[in-house]
C-alpha positions as CSV (number, residue, x, y, z in Angstrom):
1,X,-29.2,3.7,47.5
2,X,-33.0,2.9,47.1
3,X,-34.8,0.6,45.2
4,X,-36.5,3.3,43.1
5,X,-33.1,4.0,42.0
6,X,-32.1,0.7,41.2
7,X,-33.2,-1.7,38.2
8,X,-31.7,-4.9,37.3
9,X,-31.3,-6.5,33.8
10,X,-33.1,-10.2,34.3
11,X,-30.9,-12.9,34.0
12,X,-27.4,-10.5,34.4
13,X,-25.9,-8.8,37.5
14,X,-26.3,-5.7,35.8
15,X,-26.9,-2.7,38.0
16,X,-28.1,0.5,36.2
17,X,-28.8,3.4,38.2
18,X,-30.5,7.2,37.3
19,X,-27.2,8.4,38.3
20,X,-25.7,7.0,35.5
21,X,-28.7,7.5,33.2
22,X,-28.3,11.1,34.2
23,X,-24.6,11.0,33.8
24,X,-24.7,9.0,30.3
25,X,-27.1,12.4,29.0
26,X,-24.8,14.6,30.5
27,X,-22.1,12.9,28.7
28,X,-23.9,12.7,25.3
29,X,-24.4,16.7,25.5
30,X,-20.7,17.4,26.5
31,X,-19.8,16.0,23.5
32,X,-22.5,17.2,21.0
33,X,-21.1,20.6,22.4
34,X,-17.8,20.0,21.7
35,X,-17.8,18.7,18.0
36,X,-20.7,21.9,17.9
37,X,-17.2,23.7,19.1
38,X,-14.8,22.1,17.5
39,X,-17.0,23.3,13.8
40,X,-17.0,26.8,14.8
41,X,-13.7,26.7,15.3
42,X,-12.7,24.9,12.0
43,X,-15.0,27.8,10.4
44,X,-13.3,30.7,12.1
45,X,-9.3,28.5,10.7
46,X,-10.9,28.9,7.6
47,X,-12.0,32.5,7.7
48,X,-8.9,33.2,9.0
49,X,-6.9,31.7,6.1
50,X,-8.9,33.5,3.5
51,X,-8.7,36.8,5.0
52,X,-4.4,36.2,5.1
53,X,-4.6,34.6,0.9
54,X,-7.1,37.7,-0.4
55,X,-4.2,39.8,2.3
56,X,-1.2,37.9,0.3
57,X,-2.9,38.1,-3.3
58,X,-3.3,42.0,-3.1
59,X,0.3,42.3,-1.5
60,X,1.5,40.3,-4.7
61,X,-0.5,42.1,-7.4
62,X,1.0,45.7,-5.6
63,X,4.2,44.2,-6.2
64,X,3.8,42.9,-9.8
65,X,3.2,46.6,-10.6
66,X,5.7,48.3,-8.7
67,X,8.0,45.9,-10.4
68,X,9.5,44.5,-7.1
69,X,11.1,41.2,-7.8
70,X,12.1,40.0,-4.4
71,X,8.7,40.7,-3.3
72,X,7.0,39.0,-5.7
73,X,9.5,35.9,-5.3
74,X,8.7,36.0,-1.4
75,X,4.9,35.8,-2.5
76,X,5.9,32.8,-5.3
77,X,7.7,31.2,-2.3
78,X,5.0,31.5,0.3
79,X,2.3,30.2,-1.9
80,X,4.6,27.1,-2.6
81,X,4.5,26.4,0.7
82,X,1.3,26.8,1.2
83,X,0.4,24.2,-1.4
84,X,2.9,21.9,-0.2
85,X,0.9,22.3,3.5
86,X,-2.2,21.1,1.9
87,X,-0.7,18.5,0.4
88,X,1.2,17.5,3.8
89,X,-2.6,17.7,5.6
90,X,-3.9,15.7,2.7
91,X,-1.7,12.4,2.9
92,X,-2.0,12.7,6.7
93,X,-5.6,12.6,6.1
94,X,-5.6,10.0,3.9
95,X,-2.8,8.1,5.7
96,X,-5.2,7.6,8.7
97,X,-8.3,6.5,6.7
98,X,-6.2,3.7,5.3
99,X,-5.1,2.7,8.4
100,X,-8.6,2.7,10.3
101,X,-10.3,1.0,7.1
102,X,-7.6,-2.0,6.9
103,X,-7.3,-2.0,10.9
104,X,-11.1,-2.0,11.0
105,X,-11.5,-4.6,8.2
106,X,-9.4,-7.2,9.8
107,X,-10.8,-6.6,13.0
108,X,-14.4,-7.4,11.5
109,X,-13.3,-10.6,10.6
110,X,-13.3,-12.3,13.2
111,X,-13.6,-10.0,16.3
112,X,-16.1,-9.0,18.7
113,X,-18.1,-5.7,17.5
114,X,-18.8,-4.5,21.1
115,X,-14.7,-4.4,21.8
116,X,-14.1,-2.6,18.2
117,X,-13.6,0.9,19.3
118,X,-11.3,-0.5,22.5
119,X,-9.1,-2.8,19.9
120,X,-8.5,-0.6,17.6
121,X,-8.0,2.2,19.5
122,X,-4.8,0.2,21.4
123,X,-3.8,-0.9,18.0
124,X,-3.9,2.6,16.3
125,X,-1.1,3.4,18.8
126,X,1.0,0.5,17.9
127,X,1.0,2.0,14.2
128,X,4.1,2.6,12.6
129,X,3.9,4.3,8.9
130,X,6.9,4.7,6.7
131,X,7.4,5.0,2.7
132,X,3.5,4.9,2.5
133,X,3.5,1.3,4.4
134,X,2.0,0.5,7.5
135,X,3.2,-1.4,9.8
136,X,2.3,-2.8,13.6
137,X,5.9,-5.0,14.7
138,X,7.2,-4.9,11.4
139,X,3.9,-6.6,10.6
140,X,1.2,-5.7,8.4
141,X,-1.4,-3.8,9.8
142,X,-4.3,-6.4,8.4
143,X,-2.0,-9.4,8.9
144,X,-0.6,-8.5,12.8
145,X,-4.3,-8.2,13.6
146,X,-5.5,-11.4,11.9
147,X,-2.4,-13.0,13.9
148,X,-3.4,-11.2,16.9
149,X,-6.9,-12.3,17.0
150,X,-6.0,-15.7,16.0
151,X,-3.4,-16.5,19.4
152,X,-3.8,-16.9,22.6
153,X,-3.4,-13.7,24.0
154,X,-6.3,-12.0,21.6
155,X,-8.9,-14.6,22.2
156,X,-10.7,-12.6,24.4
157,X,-11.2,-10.3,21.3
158,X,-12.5,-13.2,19.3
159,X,-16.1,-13.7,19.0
160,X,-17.7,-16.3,21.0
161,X,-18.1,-18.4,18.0
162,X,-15.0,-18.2,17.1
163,X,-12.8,-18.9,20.7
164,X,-12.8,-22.5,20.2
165,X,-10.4,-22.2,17.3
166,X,-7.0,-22.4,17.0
167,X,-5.1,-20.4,19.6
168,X,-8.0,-21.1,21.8
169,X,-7.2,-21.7,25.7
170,X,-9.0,-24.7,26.0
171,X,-11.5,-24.3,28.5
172,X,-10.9,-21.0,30.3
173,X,-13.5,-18.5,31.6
174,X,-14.7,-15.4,29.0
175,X,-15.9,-12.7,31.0
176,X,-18.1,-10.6,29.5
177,X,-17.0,-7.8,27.9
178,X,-17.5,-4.1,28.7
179,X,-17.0,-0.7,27.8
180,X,-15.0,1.3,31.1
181,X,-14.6,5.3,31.6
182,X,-13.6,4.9,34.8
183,X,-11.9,2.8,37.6
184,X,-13.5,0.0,38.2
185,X,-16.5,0.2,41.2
186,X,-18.2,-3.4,40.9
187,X,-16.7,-7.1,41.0
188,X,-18.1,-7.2,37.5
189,X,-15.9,-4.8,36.4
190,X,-12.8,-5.8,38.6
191,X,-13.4,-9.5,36.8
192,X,-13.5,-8.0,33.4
193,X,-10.5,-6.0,34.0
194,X,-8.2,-8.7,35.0
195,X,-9.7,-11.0,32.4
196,X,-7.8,-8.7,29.9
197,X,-4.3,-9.4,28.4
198,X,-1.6,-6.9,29.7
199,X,-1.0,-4.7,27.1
200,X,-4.6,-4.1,26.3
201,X,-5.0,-3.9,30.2
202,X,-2.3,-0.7,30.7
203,X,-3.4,0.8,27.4
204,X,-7.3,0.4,28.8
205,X,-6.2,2.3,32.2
206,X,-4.5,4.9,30.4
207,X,-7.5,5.7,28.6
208,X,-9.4,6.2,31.5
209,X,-6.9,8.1,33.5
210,X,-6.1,4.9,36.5
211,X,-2.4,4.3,35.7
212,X,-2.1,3.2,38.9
213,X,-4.1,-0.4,37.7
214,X,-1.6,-0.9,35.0
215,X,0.4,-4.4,35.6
């Protein structure tokens, strides 16, 4: 590689190249795309759905006047169950905002901002929901993070400020944190991946398709 594709962040070991300038804008527009996909297909659902109710209405008025009973109780039934489907989607909806709000909240108390997205993506997984609770380890959800942040193992979640608290390691190395897509390919990242506790290691290399790195 050549210096005119090299620069260095002063005072780090930072290496940023224009191939990963290049790939970070190729990256941004694969996924612009995608949610630009994923509304077109959300819109076509929909049209779908009203073109199968205005299909089911007209079915059901043709059998109010042709007086046929059992069709118009099929009708009565499938539009039960469509109502009940909404409200299904709905408390799944709303089931998974509560969770990311109180997960997110704890996390905020205490943890580091650049390692939100990671944390709480391993955490989300961890979630069990029953009778409208959450729970991580029959734990929950706000508390188990709290408690996670606050011991040993989640210190290297813990902003810097806060790692000489209790649960603290005494004097043991942080690494700087980082964001991986991919195996690691520098020291710096090797370091940082071995800094990190194991179950937030294997649920890291999952995420970026290296299973082979899990301990």
């Amino acid at each position: 590689m050549t210096a005119e594709n090299k620069t260095a962040e002063e005072g780090s070991g930072t290496i940023i190249t224009n191939d990963d300038a290049d790939l970070q804008a190729e990256i941004v527009k694969l996924r612009a795309k995608n949610k630009e996909l994923l509304a077109e297909k959300q819109k076509a659902k929909q049209k779908a759905q009203e073109a199968q109710d205005a299909a089911d209405e007209a079915a059901a008025q043709a059998a109010e006047r042709n007086g046929d009973i059992d069709a118009l109780k099929s009708a009565h039934v499938k539009e039960l169950k469509k109502l009940q489907d909404k409200l299904d989607a709905a408390d799944t909806d709303l089931r998974k905002i509560r969770i990311d709000n109180e997960l997110t909240r704890a996390y905020n108390e205490s943890g580091r901002p650049e390692l939100a997205e990671q944390f709480i993506a391993w955490a989300k997984d961890r979630v069990q929901y029953e009778n409208g609770i959450a729970t991580i380890e029959a734990v929950g959800v706000g508390e188990y993070v709290t408690n996670y942040l606050n011991s040993n193992t989640g210190a290297h979640f813990r902003r810097v400020a806060d790692n000489s608290g209790a649960g603290a390691s005494g004097n043991n190395t942080t690494v700087a944190p980082m964001k991986l897509t991919k195996a690691p390919a520098t020291q710096q990242e090797w370091d940082y991946l071995d800094s990190l506790p194991a179950d937030v290691r294997n649920a890291l290399c999952d995420s970026i398709n290296a299973p082979q790195l899990k301990v």
